[in-house]
LOLUMZA-293707 format. One record per residue: x, y, z of N, C-alpha, C, O in turn; residue in three letters; residue number from 1. Coordinates in steps of 0.02 Angstrom, whole numbers. Last residue first. Layout:
<nukes>
+--------+--------+--------+--------+--------+--------+--------+--------+--------+--------+--------+--------+---------+-----+
!    nc1 !    nc2 !    nc3 !   cac1 !   cac2 !   cac3 !    cc1 !    cc2 !    cc3 !    oc1 !    oc2 !    oc3 ! residuo ! num !
+--------+--------+--------+--------+--------+--------+--------+--------+--------+--------+--------+--------+---------+-----+
!      X !      Y !      Z !      X !      Y !      Z !      X !      Y !      Z !      X !      Y !      Z !     ALA ! NUM !
...
+--------+--------+--------+--------+--------+--------+--------+--------+--------+--------+--------+--------+---------+-----+
</nukes>
This chain:
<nukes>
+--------+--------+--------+--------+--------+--------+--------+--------+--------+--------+--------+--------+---------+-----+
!    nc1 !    nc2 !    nc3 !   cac1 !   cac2 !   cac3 !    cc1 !    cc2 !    cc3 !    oc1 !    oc2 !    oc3 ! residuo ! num !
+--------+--------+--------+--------+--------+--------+--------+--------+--------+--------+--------+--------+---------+-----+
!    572 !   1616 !   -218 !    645 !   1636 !   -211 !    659 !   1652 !   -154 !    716 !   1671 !   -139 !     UNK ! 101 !
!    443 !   1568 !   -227 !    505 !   1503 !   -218 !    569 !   1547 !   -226 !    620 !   1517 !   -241 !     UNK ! 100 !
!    376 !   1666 !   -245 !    363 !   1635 !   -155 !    428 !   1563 !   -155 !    449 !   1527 !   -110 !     UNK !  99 !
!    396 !   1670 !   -370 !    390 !   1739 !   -314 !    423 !   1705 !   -253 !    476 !   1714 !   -224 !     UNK !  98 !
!    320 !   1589 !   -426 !    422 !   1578 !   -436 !    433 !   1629 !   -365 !    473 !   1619 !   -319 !     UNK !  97 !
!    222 !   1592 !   -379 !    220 !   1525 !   -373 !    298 !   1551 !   -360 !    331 !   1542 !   -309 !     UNK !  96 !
!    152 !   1715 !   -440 !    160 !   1717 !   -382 !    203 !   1650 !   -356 !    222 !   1660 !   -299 !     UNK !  95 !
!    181 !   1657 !   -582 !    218 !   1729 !   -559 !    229 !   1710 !   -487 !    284 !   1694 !   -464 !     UNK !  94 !
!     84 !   1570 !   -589 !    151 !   1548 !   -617 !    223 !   1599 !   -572 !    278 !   1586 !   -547 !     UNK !  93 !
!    -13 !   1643 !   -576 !    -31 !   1607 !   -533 !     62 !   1579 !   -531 !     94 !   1570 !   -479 !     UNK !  92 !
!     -6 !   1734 !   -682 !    -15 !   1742 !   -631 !     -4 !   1714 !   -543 !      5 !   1739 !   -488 !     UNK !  91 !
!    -27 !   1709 !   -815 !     18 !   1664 !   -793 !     14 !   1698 !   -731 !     68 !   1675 !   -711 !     UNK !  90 !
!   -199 !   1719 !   -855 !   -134 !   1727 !   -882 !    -61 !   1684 !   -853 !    -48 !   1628 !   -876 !     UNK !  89 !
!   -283 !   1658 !   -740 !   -277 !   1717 !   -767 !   -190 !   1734 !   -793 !   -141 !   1753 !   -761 !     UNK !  88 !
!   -335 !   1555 !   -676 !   -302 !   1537 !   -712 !   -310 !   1594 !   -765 !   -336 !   1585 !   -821 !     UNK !  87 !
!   -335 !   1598 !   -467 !   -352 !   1597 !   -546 !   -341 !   1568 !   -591 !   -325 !   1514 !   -564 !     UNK !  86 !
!   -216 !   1498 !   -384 !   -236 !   1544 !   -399 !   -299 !   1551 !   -459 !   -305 !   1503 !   -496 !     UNK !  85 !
!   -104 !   1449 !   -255 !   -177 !   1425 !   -296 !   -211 !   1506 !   -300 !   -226 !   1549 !   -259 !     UNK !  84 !
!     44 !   1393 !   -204 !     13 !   1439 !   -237 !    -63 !   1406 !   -272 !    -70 !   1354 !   -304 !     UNK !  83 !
!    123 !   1260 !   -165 !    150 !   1339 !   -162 !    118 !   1399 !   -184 !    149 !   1453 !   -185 !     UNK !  82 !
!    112 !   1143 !    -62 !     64 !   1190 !   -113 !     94 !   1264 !    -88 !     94 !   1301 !    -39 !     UNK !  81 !
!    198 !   1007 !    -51 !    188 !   1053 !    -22 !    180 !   1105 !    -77 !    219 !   1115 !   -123 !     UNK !  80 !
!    161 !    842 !     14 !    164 !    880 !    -71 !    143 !    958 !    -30 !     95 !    968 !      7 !     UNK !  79 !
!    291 !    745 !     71 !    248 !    770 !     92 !    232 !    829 !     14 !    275 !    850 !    -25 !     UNK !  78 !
!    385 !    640 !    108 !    325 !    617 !    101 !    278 !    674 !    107 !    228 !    666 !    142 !     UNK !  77 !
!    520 !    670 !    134 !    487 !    701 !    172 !    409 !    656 !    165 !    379 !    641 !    217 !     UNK !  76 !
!    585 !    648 !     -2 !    634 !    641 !     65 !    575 !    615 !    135 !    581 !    566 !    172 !     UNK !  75 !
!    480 !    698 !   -108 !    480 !    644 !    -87 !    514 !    599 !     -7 !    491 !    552 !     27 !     UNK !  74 !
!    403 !    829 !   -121 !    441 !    833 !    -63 !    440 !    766 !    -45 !    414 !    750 !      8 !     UNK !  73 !
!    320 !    897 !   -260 !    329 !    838 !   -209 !    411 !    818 !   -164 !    462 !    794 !   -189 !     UNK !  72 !
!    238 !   1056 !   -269 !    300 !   1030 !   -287 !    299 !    984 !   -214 !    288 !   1000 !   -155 !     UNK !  71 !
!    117 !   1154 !   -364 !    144 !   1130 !   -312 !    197 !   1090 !   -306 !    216 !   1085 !   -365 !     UNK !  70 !
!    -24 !   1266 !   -409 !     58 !   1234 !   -407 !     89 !   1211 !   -354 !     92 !   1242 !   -301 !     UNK !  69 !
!   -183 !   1234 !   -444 !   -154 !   1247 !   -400 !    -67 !   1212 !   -420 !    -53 !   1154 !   -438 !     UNK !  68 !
!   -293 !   1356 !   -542 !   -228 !   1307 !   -519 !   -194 !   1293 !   -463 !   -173 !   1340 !   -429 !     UNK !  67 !
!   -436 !   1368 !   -594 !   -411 !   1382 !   -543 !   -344 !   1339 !   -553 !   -351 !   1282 !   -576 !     UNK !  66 !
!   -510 !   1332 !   -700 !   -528 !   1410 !   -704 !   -470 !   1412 !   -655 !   -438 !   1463 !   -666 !     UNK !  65 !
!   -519 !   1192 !   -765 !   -467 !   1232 !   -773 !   -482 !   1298 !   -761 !   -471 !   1335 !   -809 !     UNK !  64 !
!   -631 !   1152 !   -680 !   -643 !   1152 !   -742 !   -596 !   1190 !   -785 !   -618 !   1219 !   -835 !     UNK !  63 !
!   -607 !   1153 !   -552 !   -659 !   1216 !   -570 !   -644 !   1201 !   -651 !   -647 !   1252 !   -685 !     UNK !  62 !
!   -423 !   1125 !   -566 !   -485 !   1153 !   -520 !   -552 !   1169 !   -544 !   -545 !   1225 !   -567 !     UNK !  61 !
!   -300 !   1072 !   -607 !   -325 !   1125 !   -603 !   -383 !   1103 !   -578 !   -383 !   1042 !   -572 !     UNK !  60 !
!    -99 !   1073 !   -539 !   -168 !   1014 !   -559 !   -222 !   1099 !   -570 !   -205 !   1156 !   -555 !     UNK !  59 !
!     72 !   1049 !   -569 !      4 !   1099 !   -598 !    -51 !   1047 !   -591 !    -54 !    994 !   -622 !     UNK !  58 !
!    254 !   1055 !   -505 !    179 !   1040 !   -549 !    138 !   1087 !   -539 !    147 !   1143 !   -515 !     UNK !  57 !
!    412 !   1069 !   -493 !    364 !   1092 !   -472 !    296 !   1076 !   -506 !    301 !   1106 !   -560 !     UNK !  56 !
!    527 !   1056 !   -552 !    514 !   1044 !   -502 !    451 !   1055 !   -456 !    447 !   1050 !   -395 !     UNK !  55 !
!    566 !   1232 !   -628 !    558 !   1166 !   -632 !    543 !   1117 !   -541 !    549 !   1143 !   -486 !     UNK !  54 !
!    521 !   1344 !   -642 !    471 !   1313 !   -570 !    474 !   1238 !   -588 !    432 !   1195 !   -579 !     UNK !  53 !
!    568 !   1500 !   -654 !    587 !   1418 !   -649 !    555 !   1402 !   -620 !    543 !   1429 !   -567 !     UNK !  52 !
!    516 !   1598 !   -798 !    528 !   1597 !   -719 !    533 !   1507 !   -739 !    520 !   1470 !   -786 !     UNK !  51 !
!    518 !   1639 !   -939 !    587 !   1684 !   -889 !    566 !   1652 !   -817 !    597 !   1677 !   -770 !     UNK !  50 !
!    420 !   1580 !   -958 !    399 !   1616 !   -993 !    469 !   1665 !   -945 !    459 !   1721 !   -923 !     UNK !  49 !
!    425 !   1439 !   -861 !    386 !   1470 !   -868 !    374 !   1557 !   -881 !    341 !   1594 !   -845 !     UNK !  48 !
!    513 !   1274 !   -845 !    527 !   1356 !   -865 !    442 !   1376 !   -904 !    411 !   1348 !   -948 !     UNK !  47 !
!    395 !   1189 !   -776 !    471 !   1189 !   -802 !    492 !   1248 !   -797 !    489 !   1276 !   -743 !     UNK !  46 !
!    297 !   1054 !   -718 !    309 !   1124 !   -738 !    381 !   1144 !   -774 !    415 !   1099 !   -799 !     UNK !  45 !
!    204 !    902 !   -745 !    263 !    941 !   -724 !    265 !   1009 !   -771 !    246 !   1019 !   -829 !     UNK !  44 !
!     46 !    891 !   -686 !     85 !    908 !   -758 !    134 !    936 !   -740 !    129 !    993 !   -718 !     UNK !  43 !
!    -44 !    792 !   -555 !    -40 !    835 !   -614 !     29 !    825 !   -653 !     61 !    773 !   -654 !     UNK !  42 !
!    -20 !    641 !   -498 !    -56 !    662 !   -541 !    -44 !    709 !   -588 !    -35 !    696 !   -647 !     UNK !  41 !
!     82 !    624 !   -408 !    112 !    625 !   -472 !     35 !    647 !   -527 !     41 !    666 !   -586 !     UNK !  40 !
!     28 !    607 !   -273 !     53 !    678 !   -309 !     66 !    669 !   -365 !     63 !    724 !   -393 !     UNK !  39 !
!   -110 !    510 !   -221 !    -59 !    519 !   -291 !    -37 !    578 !   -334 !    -56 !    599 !   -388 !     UNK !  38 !
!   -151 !    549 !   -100 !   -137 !    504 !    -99 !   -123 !    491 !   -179 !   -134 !    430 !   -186 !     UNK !  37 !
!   -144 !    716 !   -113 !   -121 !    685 !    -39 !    -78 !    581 !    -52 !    -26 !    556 !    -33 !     UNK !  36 !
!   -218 !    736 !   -197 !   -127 !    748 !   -204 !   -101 !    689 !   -169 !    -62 !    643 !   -180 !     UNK !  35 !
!   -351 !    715 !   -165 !   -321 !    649 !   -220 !   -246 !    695 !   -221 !   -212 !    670 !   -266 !     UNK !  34 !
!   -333 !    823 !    -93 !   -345 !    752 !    -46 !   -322 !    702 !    -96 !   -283 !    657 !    -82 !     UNK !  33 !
!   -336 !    935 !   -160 !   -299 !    917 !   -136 !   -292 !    844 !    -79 !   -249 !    828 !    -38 !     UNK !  32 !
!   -470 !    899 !   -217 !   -398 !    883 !   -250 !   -337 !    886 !   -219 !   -288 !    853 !   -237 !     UNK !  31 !
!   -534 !    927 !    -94 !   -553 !    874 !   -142 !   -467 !    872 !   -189 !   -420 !    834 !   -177 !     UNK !  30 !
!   -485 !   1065 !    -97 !   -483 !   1013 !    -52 !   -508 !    968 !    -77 !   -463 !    976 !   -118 !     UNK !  29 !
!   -577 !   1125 !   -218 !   -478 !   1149 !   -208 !   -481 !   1083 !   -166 !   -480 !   1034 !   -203 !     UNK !  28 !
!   -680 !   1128 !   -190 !   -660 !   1076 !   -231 !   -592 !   1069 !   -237 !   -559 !   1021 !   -254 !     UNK !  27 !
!   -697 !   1220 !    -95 !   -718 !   1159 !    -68 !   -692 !   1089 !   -132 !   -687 !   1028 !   -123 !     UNK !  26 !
!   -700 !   1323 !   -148 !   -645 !   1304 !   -108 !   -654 !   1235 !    -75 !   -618 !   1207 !    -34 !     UNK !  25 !
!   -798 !   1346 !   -242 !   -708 !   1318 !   -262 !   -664 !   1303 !   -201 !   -607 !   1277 !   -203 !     UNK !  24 !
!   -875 !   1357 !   -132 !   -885 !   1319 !   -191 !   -834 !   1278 !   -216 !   -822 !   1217 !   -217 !     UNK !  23 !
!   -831 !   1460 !    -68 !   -829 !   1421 !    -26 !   -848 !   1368 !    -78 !   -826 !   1315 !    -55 !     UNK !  22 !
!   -706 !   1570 !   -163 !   -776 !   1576 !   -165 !   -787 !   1512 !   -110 !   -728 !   1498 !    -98 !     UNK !  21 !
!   -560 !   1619 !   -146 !   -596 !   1586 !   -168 !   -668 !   1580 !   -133 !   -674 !   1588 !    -72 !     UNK !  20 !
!   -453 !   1694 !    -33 !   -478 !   1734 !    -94 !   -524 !   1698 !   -148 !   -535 !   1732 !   -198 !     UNK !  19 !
!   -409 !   1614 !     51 !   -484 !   1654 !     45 !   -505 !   1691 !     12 !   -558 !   1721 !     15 !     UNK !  18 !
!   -323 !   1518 !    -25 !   -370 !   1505 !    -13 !   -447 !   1543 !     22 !   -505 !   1523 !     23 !     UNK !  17 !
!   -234 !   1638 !    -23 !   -256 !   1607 !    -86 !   -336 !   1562 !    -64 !   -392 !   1575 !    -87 !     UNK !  16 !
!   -203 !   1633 !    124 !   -228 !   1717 !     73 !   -267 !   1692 !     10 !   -320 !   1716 !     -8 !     UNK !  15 !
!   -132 !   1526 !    122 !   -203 !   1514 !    168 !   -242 !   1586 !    136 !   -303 !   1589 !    127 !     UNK !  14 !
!    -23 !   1528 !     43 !   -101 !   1496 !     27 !   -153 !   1498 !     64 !   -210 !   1479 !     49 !     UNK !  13 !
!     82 !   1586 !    109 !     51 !   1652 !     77 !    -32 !   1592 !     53 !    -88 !   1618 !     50 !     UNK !  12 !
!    156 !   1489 !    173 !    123 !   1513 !    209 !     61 !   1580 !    178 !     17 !   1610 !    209 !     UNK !  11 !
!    125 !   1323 !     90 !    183 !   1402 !     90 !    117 !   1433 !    126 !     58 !   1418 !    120 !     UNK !  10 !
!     53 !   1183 !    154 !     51 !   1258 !     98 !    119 !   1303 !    133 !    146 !   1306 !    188 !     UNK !   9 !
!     67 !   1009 !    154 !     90 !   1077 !    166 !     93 !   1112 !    142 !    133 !   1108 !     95 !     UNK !   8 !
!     -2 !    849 !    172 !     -4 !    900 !    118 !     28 !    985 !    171 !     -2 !   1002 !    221 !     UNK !   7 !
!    102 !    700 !    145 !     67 !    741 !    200 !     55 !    803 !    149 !     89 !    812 !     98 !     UNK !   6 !
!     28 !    555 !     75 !     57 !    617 !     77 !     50 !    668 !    134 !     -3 !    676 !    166 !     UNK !   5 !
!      7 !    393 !    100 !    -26 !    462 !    122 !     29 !    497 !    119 !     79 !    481 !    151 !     UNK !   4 !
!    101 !    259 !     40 !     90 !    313 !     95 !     57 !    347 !     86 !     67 !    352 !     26 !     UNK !   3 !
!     31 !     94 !    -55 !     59 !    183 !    -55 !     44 !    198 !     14 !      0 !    171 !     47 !     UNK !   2 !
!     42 !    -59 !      0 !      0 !      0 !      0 !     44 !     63 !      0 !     84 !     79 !     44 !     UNK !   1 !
+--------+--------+--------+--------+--------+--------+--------+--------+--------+--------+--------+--------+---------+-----+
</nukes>
């Protein structure tokens, strides 16, 4: 049997997370529960338009309206969410490299 992930946000997601409607936010958790128990789901990231986020993935939300980025902390067992945002331009990409320098 696979481990349970532990799931951990950067401290700026709990802002992200109230900046969502209780709808989406309720589906944000739902996915983040299928992270919990298979991070490899979403889409590795890479270089993003001058920012690095190799190491880092993408699942989306809401029918791709929302993303959330995040990066698996195998050492650790744990998928820690660096950003959930909109899916307004690269935004979400911006704040993500932001909070990883």
């Amino acid at each position: 049997m696979k481990p349970m992930y532990a799931i951990k946000f950067f401290p700026e997601v709990e802002d992200d997370l109230k900046a969502l409607d209780h709808r989406v936010r309720l589906l944000v958790f739902k996915q983040l529960n299928k992270l919990a128990q298979s991070p490899q789901l979403g889409d590795l990231l890479g270089n993003k338009l001058g920012m690095d986020l190799g190491g880092c993935r993408k699942m989306y939300v809401d029918h791709k309206r929302i993303r959330i980025v995040y990066r698996i902390l195998e050492e650790v067992i744990i998928v820690e969410v660096i950003a959930i945002a909109a899916r307004d331009e690269m935004a979400v990409y911006r704040e993500a490299a932001k909070r990883l320098e």
